[in-house]
PyMOL CGO cylinders between C-alpha atoms (Angstrom):
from pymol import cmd
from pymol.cgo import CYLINDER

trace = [
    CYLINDER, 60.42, -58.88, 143.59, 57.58, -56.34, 142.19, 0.3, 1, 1, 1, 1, 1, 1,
    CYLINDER, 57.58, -56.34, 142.19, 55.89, -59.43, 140.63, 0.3, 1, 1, 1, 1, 1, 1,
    CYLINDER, 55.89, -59.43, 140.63, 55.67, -61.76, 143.30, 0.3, 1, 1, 1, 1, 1, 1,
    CYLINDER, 55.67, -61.76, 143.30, 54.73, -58.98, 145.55, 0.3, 1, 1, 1, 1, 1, 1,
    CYLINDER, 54.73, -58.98, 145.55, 51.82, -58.36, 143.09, 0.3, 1, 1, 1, 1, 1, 1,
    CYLINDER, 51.82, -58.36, 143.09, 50.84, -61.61, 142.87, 0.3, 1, 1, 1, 1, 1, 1,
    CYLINDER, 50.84, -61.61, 142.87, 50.67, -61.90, 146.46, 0.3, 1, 1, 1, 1, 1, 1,
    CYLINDER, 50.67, -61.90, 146.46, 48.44, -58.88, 147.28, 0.3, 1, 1, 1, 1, 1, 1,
    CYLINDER, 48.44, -58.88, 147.28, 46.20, -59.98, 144.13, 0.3, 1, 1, 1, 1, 1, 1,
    CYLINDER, 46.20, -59.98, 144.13, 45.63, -63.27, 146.03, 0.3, 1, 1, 1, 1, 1, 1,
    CYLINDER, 45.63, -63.27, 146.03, 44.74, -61.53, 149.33, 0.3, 1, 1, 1, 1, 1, 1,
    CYLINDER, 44.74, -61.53, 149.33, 47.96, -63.47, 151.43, 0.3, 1, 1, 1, 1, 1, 1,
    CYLINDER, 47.96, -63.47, 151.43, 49.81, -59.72, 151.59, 0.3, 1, 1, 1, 1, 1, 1,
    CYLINDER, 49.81, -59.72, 151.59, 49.12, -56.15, 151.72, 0.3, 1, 1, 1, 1, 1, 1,
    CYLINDER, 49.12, -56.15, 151.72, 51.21, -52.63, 151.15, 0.3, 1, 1, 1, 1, 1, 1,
    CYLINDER, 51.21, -52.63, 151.15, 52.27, -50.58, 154.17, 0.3, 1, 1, 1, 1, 1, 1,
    CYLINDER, 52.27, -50.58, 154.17, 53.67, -47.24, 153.62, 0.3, 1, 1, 1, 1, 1, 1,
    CYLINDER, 53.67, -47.24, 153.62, 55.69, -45.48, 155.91, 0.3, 1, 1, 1, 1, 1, 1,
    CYLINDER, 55.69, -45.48, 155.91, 54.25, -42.00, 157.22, 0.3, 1, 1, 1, 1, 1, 1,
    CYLINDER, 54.25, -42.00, 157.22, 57.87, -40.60, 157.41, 0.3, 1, 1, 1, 1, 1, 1,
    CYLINDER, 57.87, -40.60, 157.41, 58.98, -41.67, 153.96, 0.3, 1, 1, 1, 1, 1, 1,
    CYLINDER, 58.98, -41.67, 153.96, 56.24, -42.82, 151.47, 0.3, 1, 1, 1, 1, 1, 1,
    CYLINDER, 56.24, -42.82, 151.47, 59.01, -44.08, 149.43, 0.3, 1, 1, 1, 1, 1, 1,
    CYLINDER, 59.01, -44.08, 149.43, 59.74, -47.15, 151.60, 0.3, 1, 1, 1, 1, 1, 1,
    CYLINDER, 59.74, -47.15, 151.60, 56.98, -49.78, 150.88, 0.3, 1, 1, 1, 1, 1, 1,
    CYLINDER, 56.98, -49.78, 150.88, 56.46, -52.48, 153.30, 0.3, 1, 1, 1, 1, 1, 1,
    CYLINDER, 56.46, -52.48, 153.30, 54.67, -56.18, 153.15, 0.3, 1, 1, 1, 1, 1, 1,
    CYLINDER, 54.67, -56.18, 153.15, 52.27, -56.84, 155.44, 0.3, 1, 1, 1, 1, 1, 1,
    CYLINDER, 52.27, -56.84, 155.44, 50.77, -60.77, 155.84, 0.3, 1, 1, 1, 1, 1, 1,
    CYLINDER, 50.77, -60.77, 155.84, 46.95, -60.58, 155.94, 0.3, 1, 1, 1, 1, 1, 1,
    CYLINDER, 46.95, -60.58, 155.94, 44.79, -63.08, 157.82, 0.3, 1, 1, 1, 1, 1, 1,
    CYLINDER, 44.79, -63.08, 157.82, 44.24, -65.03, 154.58, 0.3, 1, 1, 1, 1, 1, 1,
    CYLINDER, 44.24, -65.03, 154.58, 48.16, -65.18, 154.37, 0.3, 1, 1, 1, 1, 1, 1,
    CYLINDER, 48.16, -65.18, 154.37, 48.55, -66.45, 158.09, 0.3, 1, 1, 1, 1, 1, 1,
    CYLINDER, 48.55, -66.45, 158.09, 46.01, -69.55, 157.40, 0.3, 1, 1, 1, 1, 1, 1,
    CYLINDER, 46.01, -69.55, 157.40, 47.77, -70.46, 154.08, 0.3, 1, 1, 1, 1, 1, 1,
    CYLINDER, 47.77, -70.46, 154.08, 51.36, -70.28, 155.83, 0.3, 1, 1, 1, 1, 1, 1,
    CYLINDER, 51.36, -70.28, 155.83, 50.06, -72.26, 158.61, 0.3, 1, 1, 1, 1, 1, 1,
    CYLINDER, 50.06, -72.26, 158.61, 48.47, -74.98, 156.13, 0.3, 1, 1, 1, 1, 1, 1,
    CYLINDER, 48.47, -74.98, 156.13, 52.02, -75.28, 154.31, 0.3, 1, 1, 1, 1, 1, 1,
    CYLINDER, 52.02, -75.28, 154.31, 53.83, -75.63, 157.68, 0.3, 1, 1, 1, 1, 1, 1,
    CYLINDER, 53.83, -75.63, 157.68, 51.45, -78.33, 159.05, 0.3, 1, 1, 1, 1, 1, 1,
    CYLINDER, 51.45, -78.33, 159.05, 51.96, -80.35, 155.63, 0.3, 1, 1, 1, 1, 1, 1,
    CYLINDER, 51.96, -80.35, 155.63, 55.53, -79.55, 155.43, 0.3, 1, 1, 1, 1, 1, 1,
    CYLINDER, 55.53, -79.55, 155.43, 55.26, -81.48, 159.38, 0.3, 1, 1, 1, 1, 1, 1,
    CYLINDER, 55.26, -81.48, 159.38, 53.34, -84.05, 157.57, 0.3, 1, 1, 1, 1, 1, 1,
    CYLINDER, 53.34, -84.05, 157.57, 55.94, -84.75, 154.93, 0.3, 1, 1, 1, 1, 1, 1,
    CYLINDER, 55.94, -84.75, 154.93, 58.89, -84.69, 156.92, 0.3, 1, 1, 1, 1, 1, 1,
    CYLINDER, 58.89, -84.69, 156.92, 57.37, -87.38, 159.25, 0.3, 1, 1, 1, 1, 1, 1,
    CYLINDER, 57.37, -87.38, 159.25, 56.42, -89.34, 156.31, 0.3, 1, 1, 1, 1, 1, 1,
    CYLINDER, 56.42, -89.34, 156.31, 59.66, -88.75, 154.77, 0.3, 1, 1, 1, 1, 1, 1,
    CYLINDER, 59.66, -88.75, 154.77, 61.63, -90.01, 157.84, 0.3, 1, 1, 1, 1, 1, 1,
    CYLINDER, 61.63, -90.01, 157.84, 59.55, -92.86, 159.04, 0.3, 1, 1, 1, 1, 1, 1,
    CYLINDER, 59.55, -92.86, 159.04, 61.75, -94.92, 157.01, 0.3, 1, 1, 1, 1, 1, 1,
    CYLINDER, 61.75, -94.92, 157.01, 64.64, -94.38, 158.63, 0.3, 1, 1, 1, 1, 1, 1,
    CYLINDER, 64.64, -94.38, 158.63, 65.74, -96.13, 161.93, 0.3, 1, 1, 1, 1, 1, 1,
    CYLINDER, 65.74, -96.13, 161.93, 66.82, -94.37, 164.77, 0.3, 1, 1, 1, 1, 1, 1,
    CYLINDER, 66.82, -94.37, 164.77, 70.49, -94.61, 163.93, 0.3, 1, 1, 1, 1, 1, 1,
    CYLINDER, 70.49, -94.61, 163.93, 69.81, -93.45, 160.53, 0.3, 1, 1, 1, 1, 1, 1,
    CYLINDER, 69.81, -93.45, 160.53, 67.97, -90.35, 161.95, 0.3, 1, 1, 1, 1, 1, 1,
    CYLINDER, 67.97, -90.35, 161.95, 70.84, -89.43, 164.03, 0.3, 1, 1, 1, 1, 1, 1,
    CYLINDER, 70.84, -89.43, 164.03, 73.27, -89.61, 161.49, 0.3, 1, 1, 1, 1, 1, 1,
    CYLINDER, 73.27, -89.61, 161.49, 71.50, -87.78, 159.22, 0.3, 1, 1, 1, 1, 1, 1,
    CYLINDER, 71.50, -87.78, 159.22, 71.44, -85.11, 161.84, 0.3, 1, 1, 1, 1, 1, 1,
    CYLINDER, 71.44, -85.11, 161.84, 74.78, -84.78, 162.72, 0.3, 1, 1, 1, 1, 1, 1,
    CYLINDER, 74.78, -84.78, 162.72, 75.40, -84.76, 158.86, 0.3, 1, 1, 1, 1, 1, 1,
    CYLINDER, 75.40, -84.76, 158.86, 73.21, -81.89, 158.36, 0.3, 1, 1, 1, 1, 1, 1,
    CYLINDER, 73.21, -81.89, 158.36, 74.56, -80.00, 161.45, 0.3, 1, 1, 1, 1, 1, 1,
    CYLINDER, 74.56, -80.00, 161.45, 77.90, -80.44, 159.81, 0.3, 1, 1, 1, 1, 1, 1,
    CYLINDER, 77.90, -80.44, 159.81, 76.98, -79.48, 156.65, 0.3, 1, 1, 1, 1, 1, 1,
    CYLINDER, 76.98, -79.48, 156.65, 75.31, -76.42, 158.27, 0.3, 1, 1, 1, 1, 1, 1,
    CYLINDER, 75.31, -76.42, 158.27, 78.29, -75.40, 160.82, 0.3, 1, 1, 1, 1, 1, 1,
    CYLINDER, 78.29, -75.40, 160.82, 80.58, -75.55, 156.87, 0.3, 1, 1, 1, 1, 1, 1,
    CYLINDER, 80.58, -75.55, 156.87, 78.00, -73.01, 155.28, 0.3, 1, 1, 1, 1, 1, 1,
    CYLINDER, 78.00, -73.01, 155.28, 78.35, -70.68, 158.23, 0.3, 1, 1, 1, 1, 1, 1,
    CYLINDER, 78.35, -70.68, 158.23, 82.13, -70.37, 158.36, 0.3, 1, 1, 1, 1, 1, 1,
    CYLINDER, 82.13, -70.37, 158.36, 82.23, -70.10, 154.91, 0.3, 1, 1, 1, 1, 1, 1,
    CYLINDER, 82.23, -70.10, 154.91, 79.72, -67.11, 155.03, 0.3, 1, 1, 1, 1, 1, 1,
    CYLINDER, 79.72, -67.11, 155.03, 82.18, -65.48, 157.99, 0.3, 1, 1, 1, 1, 1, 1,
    CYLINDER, 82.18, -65.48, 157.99, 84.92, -66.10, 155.97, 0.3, 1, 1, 1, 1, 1, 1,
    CYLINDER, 84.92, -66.10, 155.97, 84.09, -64.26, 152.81, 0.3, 1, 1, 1, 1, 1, 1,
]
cmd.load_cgo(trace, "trace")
């Protein structure tokens, strides 16, 4: 975790935070430059996913959905169960 938080304060996307009661708890913080990058990979991630789906038809889309919800709803009770 020390490494990647490294590399993100070297590239500018994150910065420390201490905490005035307890200088031993280091916090993340997301700078400005971090904001516009995470916004950039969102918007693309939109991007993909429509171009990803456009191939499907409607049906398709909805079964892939309820698929995915079902998969999901598994994971969770799984989770609660152990």
């Amino acid at each position: 975790m020390t490494n990647i938080a490294n590399r993100l304060i070297k590239m500018g996307f994150a910065e420390r935070k201490y905490d005035e009661q307890d200088r031993r708890n280091v916090f993340l913080a997301i700078t400005d430059k971090g904001l516009e990058i995470l916004k950039e990979a969102q918007q693309k991630g939109q991007e993909l996913r429509i171009e990803l789906f456009q191939v499907l038809s409607e049906e398709e889309v909805q079964q892939f959905q309820a698929t995915h919800e079902k998969l999901l709803k598994n994971l969770e009770e799984q989770k609660e169960g152990s």
